[in-house]
C-alpha positions as a printed NumPy array, in Angstrom:
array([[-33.898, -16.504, -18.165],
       [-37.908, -17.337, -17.601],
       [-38.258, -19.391, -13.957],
       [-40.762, -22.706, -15.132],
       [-41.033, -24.842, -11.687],
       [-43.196, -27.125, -13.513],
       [-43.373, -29.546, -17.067],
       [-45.47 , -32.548, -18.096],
       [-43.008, -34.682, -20.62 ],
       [-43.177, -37.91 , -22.037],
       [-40.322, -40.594, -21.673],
       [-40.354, -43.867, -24.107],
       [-37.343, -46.379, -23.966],
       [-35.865, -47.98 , -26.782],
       [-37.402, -51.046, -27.777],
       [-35.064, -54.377, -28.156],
       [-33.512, -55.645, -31.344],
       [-35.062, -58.75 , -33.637],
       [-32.707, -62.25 , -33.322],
       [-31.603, -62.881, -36.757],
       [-32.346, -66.141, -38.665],
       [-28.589, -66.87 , -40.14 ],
       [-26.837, -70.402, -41.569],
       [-23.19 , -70.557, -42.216],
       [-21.992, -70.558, -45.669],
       [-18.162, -71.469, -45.919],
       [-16.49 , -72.831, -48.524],
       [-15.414, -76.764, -47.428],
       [-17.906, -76.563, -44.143],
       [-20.399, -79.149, -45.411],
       [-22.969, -78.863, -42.297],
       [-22.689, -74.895, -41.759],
       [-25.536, -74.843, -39.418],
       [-27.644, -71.926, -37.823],
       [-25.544, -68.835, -36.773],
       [-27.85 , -65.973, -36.328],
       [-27.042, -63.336, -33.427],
       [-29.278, -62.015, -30.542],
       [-30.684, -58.43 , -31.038],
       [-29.096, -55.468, -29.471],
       [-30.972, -53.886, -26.074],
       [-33.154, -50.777, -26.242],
       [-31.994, -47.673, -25.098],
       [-32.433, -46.598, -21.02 ],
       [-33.89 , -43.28 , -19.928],
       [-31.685, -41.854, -17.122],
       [-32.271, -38.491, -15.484],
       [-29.211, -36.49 , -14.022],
       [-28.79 , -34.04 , -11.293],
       [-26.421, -31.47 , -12.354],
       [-25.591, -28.027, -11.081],
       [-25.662, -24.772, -12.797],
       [-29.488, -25.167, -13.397],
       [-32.698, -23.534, -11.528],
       [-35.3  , -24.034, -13.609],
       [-36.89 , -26.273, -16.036],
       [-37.502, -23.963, -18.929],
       [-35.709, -26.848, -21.215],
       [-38.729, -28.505, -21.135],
       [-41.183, -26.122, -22.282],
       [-39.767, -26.558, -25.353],
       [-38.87 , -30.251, -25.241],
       [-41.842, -32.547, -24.224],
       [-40.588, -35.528, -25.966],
       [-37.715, -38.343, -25.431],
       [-37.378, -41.191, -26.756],
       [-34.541, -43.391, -26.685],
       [-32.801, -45.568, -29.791],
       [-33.828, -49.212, -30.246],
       [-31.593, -51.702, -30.372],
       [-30.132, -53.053, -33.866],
       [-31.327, -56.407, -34.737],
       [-28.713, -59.565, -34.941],
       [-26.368, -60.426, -37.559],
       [-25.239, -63.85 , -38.608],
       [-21.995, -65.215, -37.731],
       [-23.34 , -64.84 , -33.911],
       [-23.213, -61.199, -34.301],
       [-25.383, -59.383, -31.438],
       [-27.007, -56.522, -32.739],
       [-25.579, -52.733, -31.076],
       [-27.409, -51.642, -27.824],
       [-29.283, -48.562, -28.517],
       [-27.485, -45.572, -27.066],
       [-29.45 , -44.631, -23.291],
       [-31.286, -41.091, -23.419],
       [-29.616, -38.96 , -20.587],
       [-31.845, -36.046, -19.38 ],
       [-30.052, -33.644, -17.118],
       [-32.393, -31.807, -14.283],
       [-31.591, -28.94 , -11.62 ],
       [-30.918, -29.796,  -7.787],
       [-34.339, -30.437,  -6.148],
       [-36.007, -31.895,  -8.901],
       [-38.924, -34.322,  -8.269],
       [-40.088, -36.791, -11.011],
       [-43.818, -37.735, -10.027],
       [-46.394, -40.142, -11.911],
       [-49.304, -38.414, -13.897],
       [-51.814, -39.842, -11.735],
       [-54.351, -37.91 ,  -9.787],
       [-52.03 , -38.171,  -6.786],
       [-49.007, -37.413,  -8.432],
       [-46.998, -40.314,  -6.991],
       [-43.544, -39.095,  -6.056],
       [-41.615, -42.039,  -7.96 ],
       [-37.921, -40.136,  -6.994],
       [-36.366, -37.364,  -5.684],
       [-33.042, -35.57 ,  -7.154],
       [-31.716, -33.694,  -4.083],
       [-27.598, -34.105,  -4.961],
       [-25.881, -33.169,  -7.935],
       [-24.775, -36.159,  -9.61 ],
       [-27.345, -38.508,  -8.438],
       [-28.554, -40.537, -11.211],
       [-31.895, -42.539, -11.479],
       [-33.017, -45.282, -14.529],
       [-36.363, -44.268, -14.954],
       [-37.206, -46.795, -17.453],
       [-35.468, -49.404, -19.068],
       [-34.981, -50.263, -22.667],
       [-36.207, -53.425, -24.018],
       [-34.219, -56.703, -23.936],
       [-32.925, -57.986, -27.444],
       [-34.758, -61.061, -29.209],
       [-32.507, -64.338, -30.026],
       [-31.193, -65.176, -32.746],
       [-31.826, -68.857, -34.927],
       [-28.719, -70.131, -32.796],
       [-30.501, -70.503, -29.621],
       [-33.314, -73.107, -31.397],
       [-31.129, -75.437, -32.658],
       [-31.603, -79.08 , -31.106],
       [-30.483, -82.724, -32.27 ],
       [-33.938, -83.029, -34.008],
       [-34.063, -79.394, -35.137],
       [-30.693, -78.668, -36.733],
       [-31.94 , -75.593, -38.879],
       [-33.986, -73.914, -37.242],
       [-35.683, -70.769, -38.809],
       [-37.433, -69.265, -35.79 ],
       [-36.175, -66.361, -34.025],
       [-37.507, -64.198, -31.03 ],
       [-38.784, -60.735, -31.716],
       [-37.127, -57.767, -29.551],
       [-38.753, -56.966, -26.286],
       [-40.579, -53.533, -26.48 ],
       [-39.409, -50.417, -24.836],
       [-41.657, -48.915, -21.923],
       [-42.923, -45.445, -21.788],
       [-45.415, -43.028, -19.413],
       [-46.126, -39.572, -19.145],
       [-44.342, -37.685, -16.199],
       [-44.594, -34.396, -14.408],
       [-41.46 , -32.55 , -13.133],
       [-41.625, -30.42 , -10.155],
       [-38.544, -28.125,  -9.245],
       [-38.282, -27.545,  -5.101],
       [-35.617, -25.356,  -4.521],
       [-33.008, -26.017,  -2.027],
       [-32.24 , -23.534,   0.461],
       [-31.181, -22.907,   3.677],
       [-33.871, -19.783,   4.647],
       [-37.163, -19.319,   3.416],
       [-38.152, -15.585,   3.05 ],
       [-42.129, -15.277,   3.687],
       [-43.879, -12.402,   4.065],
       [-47.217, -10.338,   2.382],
       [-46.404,  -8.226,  -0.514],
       [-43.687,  -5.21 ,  -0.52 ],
       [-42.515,  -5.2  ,   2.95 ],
       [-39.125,  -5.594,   1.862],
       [-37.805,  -9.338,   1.132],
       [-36.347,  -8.125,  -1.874],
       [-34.383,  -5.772,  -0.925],
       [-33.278,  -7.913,   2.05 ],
       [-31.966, -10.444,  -0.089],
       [-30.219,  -7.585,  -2.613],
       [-28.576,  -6.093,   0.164],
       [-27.064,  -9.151,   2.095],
       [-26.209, -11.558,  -1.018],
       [-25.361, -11.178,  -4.462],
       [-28.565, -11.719,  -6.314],
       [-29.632,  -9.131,  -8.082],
       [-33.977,  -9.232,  -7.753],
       [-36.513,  -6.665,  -8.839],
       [-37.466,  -4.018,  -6.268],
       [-40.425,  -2.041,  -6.758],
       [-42.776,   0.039,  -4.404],
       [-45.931,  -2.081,  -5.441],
       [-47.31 ,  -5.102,  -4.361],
       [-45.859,  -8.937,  -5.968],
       [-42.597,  -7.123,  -7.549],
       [-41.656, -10.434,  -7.132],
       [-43.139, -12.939,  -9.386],
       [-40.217, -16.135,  -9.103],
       [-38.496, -17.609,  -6.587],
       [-34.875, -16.164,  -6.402],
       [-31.771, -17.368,  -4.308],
       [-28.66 , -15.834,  -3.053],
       [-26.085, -16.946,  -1.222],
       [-25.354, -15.215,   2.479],
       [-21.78 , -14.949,   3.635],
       [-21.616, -13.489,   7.078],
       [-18.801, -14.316,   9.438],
       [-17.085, -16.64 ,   7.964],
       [-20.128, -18.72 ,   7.199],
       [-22.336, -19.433,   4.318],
       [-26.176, -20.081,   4.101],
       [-28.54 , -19.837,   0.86 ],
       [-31.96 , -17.812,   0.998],
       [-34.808, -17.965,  -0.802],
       [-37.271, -15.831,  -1.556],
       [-40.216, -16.307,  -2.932],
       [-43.733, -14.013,  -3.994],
       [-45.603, -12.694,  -1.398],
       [-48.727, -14.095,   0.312],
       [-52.468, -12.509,   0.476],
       [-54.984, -13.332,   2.466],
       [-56.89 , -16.522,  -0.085],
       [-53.753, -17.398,  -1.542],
       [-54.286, -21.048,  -0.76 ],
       [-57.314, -20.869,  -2.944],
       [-55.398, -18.745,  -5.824],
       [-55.696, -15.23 ,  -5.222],
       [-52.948, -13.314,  -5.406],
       [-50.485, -15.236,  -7.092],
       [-52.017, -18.458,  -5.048],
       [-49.364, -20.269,  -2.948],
       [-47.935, -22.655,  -6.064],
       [-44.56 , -21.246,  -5.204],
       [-44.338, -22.281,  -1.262],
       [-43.054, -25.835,  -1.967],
       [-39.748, -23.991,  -3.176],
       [-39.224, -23.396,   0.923],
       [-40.505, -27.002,   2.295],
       [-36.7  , -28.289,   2.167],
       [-35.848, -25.078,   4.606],
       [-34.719, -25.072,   7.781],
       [-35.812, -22.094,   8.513],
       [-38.612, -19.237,   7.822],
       [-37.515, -15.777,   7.731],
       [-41.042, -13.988,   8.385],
       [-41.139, -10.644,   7.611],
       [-43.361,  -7.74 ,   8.941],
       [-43.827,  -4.091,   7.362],
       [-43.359,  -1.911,  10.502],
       [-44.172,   1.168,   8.117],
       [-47.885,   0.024,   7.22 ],
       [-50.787,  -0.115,  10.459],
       [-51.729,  -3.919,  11.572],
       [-48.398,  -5.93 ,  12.278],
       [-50.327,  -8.677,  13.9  ],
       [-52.74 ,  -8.861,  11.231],
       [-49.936,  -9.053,   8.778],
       [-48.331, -12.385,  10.289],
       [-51.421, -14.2  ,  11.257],
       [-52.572, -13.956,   7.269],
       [-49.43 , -15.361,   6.241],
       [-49.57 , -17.873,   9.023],
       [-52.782, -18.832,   8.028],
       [-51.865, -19.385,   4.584],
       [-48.829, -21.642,   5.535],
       [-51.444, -23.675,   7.779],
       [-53.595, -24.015,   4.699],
       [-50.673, -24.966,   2.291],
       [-49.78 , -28.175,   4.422],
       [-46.443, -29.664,   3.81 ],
       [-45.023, -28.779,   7.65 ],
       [-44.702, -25.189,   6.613],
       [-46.225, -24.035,  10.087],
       [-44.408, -26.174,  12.409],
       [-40.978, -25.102,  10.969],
       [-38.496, -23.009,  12.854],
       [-39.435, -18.979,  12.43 ],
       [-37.691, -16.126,  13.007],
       [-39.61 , -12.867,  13.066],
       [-38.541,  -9.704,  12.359],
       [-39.999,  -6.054,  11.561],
       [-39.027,  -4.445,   8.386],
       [-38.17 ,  -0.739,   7.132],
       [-38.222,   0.686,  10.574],
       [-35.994,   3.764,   9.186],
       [-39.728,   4.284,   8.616],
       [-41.472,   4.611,  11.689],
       [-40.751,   6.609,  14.555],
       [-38.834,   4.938,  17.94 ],
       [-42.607,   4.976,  19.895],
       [-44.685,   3.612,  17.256],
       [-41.725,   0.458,  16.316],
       [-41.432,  -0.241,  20.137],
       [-45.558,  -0.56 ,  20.637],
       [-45.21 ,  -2.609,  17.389],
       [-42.781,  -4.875,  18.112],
       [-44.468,  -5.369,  21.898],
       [-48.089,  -6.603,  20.191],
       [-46.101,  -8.751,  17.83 ],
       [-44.091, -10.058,  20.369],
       [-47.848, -11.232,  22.854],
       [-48.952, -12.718,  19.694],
       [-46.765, -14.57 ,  18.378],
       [-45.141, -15.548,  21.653],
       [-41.851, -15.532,  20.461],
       [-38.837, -12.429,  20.115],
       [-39.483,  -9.928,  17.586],
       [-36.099,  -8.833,  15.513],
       [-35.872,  -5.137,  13.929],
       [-34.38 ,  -4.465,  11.147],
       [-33.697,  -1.925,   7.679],
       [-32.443,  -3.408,   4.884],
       [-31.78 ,   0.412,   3.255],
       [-29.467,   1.259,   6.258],
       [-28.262,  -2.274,   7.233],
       [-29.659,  -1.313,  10.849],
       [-30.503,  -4.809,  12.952],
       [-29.391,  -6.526,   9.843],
       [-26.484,  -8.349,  11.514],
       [-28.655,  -9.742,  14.835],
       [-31.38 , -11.597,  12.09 ],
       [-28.164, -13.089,  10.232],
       [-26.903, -14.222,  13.64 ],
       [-29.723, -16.353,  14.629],
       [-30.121, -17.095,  11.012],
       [-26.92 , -19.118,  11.163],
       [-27.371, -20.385,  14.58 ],
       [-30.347, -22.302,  13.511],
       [-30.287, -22.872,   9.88 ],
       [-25.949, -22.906,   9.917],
       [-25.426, -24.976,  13.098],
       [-24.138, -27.963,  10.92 ],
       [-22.446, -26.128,   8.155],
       [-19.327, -26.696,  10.179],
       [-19.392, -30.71 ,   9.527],
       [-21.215, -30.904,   6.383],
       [-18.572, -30.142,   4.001],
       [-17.603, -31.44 ,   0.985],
       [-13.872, -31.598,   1.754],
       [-11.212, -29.376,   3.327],
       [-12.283, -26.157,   5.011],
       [-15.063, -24.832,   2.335],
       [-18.858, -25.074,   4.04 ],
       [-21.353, -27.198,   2.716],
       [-23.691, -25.399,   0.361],
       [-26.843, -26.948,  -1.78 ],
       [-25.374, -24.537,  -4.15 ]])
């Protein structure tokens, strides 16, 4: 299934329906009088958050919702049917945001179930029956519905995870996430094998945690080269940044300050969050050259440097142990009843 993160739609409510003008004609009532019902209400646009969905591909094909007007009134105080609301179901970490230049966030879908009315149908017109007065005893007026709204949106899918994967190009996220969950993403040896976000979920003593990885980053991706850095607001709701290093290829430092320097540029807190380093393919490299690696990582970055292979599972288990120290500390009382961990899954 093709990954869309992003869609432009446009939403229109139902519009209300007319009052009717109505007099009552029985046989033996002399003075019948008016009788005409209100008009039915417009239609609501509601957006769902449901699970089982991770992208908005639905609405490259869809751009368009409307909802049903309301039926006008009958006589015999009839009110007119509403018109039926318009129910548009969205993945988990959806954001609906105004097409204005700053794309206003006007609500975020970050629970499955949560519901929001994003505009509301138009209220029905009155009937004859409302007009009628001492003076005025057949009235032939009656109020027009009330029109339905509508705008132009943008959707914008974040995903929800637990881990953010971030790294350059080919030094092994893929294969990271393949071996220590169940998804199932490309592996190549050339640069941007990945091209989407994926997620998998990471069981690992007795506890669960979802990663995300997403394409890697070049130096200029802020400004579009490369893939650019459109897909780093899938990893803003993490708690934590995997950042990985390719101890096979010359430069380790240089490696992590680019991608630093393009998580500075992005904005969005994506610096200041929690990282945990950690060298890559070291099946690769001899014990002297991964020891004076790790070492000048270590002096610049200022923090520990983790080692691991994700072909023989080697230093695999330590990363997943701090993984879930930091990012799983409250899985233990965020659950969503008995013993089963919380997961945004």
């Amino acid at each position: 299934m093709q990954f869309l993160d992003q869609a432009k739609i446009f939403l229109a409510s139902g519009a209300g329906g007319d009052g009717a003008v109505s007099f009552r004609r029985e046989k033996f009532v002399e003075y019948g009088g008016p009788d005409g019902g209100d008009g039915g209400k417009g239609g609501d646009i509601i957006f769902e958050c449901v699970d089982g969905l991770n992208t908005l591909i639905d609405f490259r094909y869809s751009q368009h919702f409307k909802a049903k007007r309301g039926e006008h009134g009958m006589g015999r105080n009839r009110t007119g049917a509403g018109g039926g609301d318009l129910l548009i179901k969205v993945p988990v970490g959806t954001q609906i945001l105004a097409d204005d230049e700053e794309r206003t966030l006007i609500v975020d879908m970050t629970s499955a179930g949560q519901r929001a009315i994003l505009l509301k149908g138009g209220d029905g017109g009155k009937g004859n029956d409302h007009y009628k007065t001492s003076t005025n005893r057949a009235p032939r007026q009656f109020q027009p519905g009330f029109p339905g709204r509508d705008m132009w949106i943008w959707l914008r899918l974040k995903l929800l995870a637990d881990v953010g994967l971030v790294g350059q190009p080919n030094v092994g996220k893929s294969s990271l996430i393949n071996a220590i969950s169940n998804t199932k993403a490309k592996v190549g040896n050339y640069a941007f094998t990945t091209l989407k976000p994926q997620l998998g979920v990471v069981a690992h003593k007795g506890q669960e945690l979802v990663m995300a990885d997403i394409p890697g980053l070049i130096a200029g991706a802020a400004d579009g080269v490369g893939i650019g850095d459109r897909f780093l607001g899938h990893i803003e709701r993490c708690r934590v940044l995997l950042h990985i290093v390719d101890a096979s290829l010359p430069g380790p430092v240089a490696q992590w300050q680019t991608v630093r320097e393009e998580l500075g540029a992005y904005g969005g807190g994506l610096d200041r969050k929690p990282e945990i380093l950690a060298l890559s393919k070291i099946d690769l490299v001899s014990p002297q050259a991964l020891a004076a690696k790790k070492r000048a990582l270590e002096q610049a970055s200022g923090a520990p440097v983790f080692c691991m292979s994700a072909v023989t599972r080697q230093g695999v288990d330590a990363v997943l142990d701090k993984l879930m120290e930091i990012a799983g500390r409250s899985q233990a009382t965020r659950t969503t009843g008995g013993d089963r961990p919380w997961s945004p899954l």
